[in-house]
GUTILO-962849 format. One record per residue: residue in one letter; x negated, y negated, z of N, C-alpha, C, O, CB in turn. Coordinates in nm, 4 decimals. Last residue first. Glycine has a CB too. Layout:
N
a  X  Y  Z  X  Y  Z  X  Y  Z  X  Y  Z  X  Y  Z
...
% end
This chain:
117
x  4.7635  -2.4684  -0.0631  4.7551  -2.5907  0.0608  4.9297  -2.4979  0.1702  4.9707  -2.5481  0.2749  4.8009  -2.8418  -0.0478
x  4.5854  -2.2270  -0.1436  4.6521  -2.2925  -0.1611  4.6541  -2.3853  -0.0440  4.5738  -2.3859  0.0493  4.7430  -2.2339  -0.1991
x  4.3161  -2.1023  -0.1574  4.2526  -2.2514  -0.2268  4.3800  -2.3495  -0.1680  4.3656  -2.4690  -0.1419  4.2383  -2.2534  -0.4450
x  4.3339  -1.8239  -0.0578  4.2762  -1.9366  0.0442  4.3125  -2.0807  -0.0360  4.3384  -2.1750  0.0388  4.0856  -1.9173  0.0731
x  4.4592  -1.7263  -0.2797  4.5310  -1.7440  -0.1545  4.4958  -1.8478  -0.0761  4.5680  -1.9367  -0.0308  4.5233  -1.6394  -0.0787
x  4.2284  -1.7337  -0.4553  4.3320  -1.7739  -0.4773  4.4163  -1.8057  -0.3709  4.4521  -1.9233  -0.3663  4.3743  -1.7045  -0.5480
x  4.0608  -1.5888  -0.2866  4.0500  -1.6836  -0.3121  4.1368  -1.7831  -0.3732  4.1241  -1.9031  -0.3490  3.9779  -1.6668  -0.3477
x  4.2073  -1.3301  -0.2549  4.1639  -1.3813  -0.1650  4.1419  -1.5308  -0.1443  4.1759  -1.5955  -0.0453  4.0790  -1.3233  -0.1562
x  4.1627  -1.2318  -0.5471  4.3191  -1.2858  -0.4961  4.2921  -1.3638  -0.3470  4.3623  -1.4629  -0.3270  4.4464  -1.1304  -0.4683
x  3.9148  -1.2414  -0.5926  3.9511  -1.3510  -0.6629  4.0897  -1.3743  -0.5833  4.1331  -1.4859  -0.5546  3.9570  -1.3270  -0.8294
x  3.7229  -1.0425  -0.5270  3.8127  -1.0693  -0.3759  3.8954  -1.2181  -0.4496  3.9363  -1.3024  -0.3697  3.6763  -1.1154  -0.1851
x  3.5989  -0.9728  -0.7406  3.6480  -0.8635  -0.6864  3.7444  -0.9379  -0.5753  3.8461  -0.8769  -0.5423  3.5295  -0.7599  -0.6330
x  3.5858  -1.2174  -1.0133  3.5115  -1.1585  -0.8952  3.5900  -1.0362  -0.8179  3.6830  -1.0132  -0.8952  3.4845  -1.2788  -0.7898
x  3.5389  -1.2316  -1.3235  3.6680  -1.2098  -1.2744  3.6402  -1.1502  -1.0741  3.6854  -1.0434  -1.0329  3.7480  -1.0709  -1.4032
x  3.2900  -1.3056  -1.3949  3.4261  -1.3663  -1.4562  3.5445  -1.3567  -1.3584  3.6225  -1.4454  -1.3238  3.4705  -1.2862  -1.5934
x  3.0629  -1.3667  -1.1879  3.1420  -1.3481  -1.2197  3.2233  -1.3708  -1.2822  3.2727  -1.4790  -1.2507  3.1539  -1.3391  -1.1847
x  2.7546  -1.5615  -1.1884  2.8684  -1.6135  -1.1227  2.9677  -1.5005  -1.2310  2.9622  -1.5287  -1.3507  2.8898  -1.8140  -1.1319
x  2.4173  -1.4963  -1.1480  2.5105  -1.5641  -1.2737  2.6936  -1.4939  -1.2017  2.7151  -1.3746  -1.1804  2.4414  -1.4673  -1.4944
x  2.2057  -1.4933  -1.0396  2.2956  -1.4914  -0.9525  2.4609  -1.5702  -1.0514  2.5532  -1.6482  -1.0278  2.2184  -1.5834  -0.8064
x  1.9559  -1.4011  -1.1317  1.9902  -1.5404  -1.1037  2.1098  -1.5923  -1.0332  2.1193  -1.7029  -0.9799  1.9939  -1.5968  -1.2125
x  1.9489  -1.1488  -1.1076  1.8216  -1.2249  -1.0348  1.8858  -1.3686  -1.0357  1.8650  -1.4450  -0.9414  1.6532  -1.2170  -1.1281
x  2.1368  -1.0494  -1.2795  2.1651  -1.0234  -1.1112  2.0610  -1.1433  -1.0878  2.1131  -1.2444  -1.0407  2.1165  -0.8379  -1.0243
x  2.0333  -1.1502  -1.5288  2.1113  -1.1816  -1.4694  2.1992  -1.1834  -1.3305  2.2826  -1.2619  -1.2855  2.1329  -1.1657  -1.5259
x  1.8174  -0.9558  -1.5516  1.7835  -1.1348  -1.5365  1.9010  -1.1854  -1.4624  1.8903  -1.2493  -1.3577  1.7736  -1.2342  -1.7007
x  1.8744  -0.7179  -1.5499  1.8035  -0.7956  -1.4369  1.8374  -0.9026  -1.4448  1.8910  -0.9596  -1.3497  1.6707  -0.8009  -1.4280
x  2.2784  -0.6769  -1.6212  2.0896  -0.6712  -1.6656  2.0453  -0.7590  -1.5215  2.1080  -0.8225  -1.4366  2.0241  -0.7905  -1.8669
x  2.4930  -0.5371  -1.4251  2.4369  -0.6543  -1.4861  2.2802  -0.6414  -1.5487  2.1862  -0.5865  -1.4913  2.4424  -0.7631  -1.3758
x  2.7726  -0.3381  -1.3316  2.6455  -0.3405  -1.4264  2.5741  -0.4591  -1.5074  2.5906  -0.4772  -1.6281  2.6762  -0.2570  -1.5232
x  3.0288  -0.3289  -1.3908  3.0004  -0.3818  -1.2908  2.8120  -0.3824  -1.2938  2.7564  -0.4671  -1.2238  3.0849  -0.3012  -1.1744
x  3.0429  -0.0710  -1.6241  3.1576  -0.1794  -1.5227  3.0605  -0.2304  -1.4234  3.0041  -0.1375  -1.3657  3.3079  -0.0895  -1.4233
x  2.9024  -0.0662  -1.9025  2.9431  0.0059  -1.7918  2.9402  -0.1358  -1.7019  2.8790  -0.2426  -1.7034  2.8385  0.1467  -1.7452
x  2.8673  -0.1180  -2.1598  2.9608  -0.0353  -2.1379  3.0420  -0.0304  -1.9877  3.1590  -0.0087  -1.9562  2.8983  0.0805  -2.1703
x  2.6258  -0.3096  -2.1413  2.7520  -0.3265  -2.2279  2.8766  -0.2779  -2.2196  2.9786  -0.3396  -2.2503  2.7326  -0.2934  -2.3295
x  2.4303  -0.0726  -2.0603  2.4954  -0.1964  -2.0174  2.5974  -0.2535  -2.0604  2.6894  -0.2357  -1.9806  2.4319  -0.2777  -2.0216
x  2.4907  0.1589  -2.2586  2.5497  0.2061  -2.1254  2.5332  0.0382  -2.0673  2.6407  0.0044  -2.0178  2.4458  0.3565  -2.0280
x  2.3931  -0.0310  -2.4920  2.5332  0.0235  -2.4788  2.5915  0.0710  -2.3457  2.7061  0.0428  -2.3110  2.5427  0.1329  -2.5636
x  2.1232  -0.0370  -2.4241  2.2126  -0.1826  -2.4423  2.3504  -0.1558  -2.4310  2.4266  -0.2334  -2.3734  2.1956  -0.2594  -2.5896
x  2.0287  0.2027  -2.4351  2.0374  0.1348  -2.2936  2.1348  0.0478  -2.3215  2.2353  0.0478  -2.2505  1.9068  0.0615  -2.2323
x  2.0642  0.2957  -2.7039  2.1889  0.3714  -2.5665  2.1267  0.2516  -2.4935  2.2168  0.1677  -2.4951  2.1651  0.5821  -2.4683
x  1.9217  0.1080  -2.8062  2.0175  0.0558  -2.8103  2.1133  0.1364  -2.7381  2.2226  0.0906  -2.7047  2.0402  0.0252  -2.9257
x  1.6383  0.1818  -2.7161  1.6903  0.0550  -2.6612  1.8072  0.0592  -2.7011  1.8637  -0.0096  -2.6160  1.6286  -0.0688  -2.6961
x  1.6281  0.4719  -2.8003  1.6208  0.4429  -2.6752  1.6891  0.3281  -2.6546  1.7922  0.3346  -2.5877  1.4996  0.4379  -2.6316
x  1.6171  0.3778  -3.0668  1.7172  0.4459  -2.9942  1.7886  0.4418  -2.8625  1.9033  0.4253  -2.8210  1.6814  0.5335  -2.9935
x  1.3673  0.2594  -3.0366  1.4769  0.1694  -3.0973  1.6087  0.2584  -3.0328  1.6895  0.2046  -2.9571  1.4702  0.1579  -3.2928
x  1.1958  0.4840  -3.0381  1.1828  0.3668  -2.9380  1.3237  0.2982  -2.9454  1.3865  0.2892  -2.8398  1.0541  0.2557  -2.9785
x  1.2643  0.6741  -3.2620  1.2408  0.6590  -3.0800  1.2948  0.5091  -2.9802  1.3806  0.4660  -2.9031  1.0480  0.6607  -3.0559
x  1.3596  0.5123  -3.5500  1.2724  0.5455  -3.4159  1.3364  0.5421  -3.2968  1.4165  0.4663  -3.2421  1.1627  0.4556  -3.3934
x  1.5725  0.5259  -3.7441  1.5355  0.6727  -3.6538  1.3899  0.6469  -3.5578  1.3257  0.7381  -3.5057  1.4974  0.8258  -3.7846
x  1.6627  0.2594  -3.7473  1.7974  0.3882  -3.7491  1.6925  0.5199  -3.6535  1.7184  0.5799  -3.5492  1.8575  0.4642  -3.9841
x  1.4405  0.1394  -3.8108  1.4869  0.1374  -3.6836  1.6017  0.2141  -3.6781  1.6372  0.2306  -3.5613  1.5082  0.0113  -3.6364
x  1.4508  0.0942  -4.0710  1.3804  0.1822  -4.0527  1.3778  0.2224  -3.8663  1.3203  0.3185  -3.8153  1.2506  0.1342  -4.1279
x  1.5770  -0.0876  -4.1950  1.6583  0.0443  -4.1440  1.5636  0.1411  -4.1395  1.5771  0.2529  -4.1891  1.7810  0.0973  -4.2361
x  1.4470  -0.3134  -3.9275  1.5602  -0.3177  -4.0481  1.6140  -0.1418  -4.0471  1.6662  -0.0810  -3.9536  1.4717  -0.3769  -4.2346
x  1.2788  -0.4685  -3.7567  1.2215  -0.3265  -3.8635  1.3308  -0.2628  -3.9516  1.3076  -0.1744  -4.0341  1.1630  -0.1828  -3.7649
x  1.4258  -0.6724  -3.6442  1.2752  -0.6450  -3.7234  1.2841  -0.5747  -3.8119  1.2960  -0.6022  -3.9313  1.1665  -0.5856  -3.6574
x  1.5316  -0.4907  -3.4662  1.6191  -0.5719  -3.5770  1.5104  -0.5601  -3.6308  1.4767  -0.4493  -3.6725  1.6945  -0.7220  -3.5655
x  1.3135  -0.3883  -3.3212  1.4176  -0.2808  -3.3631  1.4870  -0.4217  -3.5106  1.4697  -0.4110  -3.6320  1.5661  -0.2159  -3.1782
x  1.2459  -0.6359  -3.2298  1.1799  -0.5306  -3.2433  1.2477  -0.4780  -3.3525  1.2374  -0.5228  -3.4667  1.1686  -0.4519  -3.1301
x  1.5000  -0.6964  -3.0166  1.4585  -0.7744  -3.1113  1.3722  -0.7137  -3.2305  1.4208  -0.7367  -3.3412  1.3939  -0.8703  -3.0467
x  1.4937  -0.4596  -2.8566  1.5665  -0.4911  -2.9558  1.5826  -0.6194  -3.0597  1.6594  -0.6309  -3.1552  1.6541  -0.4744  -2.9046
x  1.2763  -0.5570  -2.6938  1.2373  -0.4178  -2.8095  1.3398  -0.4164  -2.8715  1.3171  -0.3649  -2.9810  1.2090  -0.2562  -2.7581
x  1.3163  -0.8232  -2.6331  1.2186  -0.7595  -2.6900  1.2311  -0.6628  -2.7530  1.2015  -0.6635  -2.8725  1.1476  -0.7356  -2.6286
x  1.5560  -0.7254  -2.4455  1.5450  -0.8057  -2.4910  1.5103  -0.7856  -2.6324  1.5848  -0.7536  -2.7250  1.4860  -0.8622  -2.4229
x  1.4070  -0.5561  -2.2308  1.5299  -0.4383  -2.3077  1.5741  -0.5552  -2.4807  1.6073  -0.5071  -2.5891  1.7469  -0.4125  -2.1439
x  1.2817  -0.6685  -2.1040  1.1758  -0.6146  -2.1664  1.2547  -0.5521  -2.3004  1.2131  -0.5163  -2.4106  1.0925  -0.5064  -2.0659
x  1.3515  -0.9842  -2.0079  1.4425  -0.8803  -1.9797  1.3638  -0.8112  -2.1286  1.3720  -0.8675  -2.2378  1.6382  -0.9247  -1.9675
x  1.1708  -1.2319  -1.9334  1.2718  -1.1392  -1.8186  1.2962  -1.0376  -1.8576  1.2787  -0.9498  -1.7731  1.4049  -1.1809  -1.7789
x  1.0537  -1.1977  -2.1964  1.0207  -1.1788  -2.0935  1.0836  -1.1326  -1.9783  1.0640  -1.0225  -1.9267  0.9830  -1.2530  -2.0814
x  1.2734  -1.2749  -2.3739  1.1589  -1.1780  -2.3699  1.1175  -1.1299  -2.2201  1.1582  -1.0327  -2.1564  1.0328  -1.2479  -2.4401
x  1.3887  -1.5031  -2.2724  1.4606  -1.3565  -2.2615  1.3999  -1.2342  -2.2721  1.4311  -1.1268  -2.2208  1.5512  -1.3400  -2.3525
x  1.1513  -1.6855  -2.3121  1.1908  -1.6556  -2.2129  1.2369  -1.5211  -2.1660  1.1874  -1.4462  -2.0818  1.2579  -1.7272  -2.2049
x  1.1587  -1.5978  -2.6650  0.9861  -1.5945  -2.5470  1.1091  -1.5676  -2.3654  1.1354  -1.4565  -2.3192  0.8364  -1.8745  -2.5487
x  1.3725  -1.7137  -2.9019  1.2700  -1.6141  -2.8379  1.1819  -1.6268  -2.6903  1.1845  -1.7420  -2.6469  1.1690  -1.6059  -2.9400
x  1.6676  -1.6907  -3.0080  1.6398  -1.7522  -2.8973  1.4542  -1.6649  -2.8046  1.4357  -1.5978  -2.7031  1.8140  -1.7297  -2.8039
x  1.7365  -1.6794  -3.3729  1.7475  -1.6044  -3.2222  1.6540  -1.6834  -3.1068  1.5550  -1.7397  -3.1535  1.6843  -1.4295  -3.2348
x  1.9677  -1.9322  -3.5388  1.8023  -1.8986  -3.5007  1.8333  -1.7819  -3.3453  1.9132  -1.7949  -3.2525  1.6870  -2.0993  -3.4445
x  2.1559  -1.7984  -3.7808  2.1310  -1.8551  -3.6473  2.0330  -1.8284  -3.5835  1.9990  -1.7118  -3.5631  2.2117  -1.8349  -3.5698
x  2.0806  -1.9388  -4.1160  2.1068  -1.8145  -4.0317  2.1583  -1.8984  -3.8524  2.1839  -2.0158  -3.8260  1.9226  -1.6964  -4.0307
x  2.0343  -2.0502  -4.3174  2.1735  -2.1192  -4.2256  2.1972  -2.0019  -4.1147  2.2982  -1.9796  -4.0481  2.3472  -2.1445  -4.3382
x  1.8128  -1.9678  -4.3994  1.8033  -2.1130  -4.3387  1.9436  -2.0940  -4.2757  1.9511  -2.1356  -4.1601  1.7822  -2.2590  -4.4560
x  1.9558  -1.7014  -4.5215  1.8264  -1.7230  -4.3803  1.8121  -1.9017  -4.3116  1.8038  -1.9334  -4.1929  1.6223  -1.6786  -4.4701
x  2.0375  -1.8015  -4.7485  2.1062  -1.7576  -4.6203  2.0269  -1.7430  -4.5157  2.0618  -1.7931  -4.4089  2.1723  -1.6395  -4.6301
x  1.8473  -1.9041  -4.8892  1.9354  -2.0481  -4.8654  1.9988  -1.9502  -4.7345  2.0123  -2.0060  -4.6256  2.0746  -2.1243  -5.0260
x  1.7236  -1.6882  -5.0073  1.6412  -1.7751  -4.8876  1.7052  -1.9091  -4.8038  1.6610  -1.9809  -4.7142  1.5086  -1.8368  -4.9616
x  1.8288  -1.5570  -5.1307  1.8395  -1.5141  -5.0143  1.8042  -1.6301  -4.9308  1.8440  -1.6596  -4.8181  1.7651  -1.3980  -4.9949
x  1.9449  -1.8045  -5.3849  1.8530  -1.7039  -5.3971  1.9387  -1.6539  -5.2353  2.0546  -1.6848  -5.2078  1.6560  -1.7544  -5.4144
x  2.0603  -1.9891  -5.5262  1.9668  -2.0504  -5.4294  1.9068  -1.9516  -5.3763  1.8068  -1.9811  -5.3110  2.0209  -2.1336  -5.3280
x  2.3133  -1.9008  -5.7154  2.1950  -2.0065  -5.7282  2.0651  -2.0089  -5.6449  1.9610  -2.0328  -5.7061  2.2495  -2.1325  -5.7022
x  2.4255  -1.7811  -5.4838  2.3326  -1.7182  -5.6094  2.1668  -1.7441  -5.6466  2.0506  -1.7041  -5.6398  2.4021  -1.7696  -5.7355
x  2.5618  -1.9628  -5.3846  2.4747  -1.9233  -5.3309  2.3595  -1.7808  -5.3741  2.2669  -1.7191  -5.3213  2.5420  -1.9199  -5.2314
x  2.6650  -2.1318  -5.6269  2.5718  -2.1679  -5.5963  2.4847  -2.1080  -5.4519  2.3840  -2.1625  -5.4067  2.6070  -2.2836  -5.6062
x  2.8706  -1.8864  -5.6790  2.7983  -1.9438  -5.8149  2.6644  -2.0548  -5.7050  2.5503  -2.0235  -5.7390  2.9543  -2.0686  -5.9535
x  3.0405  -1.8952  -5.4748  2.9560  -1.7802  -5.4721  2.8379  -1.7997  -5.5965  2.7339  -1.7339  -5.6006  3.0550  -1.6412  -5.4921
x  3.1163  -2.1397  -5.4304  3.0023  -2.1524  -5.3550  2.9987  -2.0276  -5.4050  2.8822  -2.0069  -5.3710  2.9905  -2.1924  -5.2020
x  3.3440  -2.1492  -5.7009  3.2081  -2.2447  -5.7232  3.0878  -2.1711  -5.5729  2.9724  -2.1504  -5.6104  3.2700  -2.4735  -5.6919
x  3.4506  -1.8860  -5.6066  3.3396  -1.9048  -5.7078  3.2339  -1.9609  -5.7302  3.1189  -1.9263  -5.7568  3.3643  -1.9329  -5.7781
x  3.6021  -2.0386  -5.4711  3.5314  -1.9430  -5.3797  3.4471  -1.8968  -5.5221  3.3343  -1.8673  -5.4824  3.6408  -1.8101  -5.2788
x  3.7436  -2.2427  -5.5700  3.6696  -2.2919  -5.4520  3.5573  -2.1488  -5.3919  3.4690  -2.1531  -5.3062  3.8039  -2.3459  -5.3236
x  3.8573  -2.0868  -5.6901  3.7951  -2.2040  -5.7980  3.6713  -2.2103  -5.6914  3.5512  -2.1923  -5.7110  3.9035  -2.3836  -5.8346
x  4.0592  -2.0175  -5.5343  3.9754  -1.8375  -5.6037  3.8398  -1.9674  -5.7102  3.7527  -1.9225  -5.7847  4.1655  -1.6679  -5.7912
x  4.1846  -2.2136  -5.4110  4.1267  -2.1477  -5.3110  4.0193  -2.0356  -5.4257  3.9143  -1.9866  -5.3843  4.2611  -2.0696  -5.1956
x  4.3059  -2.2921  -5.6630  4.2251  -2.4377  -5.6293  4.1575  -2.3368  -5.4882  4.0564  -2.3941  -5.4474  4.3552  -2.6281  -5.5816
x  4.5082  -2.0961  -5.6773  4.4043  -2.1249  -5.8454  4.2630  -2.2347  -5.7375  4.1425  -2.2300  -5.7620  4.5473  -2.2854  -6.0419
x  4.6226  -2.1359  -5.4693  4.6057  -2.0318  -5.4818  4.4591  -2.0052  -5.6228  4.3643  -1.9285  -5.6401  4.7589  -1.9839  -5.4988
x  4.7321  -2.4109  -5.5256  4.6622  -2.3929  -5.4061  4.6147  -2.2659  -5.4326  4.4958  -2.2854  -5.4073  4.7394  -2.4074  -5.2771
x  4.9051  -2.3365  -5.7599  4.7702  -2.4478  -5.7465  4.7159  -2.4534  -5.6407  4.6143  -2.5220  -5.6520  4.7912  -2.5869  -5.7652
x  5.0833  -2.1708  -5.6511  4.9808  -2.0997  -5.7395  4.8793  -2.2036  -5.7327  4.7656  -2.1688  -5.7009  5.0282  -2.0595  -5.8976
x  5.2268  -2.3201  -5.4206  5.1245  -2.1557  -5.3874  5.0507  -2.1377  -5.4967  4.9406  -2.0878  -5.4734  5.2144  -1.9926  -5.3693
x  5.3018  -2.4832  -5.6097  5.2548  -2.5488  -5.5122  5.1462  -2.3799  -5.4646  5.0266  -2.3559  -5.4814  5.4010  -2.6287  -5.3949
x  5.5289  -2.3412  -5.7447  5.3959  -2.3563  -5.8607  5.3167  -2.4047  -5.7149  5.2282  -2.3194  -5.7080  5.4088  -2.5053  -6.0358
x  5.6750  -2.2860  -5.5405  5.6291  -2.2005  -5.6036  5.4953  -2.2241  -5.6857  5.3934  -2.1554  -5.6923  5.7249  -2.1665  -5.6680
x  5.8225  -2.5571  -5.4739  5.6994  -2.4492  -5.3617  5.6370  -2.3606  -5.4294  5.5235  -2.3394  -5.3867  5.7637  -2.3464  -5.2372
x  5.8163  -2.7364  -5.7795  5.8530  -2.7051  -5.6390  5.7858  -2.5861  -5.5605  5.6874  -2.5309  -5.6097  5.9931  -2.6800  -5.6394
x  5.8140  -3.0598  -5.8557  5.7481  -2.9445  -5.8739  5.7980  -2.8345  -5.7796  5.8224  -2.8861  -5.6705  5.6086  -2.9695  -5.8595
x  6.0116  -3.2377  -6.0427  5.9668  -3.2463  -5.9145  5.9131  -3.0698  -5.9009  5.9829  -2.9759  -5.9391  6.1029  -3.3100  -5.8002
x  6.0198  -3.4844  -6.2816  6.0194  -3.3789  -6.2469  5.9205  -3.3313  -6.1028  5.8085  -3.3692  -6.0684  5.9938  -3.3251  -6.3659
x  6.2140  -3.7855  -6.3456  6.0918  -3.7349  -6.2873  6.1112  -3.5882  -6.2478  6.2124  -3.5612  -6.1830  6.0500  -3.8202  -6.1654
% end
């Protein structure tokens, strides 16, 4: 009996991974754009809208694809999203308003100290 060994094992795994990535690039072809939009991830609309206006107009902005590179408006929203994003200690409304709980709180060693026995 002949016994195969690690080497040919990398190429049939290697032949059976470039087989495997054909066959789905051959059937997402097949199925046009419209098969990637169904598996998209749905965005989460109306509430976030609302609380948070910064939400909305970057929703907006996606929308309008690359024609949102040079409006105004869109600009505007994405420095805001970035100086939030960016800047330390800085919560959007919604989230101060609800009182969404810290990762890492400021007096954590405090608390740590207190929890021990």
């Amino acid at each position: 009996m002949m016994q195969i060994s690690g080497k040919t094992w990398a190429r049939i795994g290697a032949l059976a991974f470039v087989a495997f990535a054909i066959l789905v690039s051959a059937l997402s072809l097949r199925h046009g754009p419209a098969a990637a939009t169904a598996l998209a991830i749905p965005r989460a609309q109306g509430t976030d809208a609302v609380a948070d206006p910064l939400v909305g107009e970057l929703s907006r902005c996606q929308s309008l694809g690359q024609a949102g590179a040079t409006d105004p408006d869109c600009l505007r929203a994405w420095a805001e999203n970035r100086r939030r994003f960016l800047s330390l200690g800085v919560r959007s409304a919604p989230a101060a308003a609800a009182g969404a709980p810290t990762m890492f709180p400021a007096d954590g060693a405090a608390q740590l100290r207190d929890a021990r026995p």
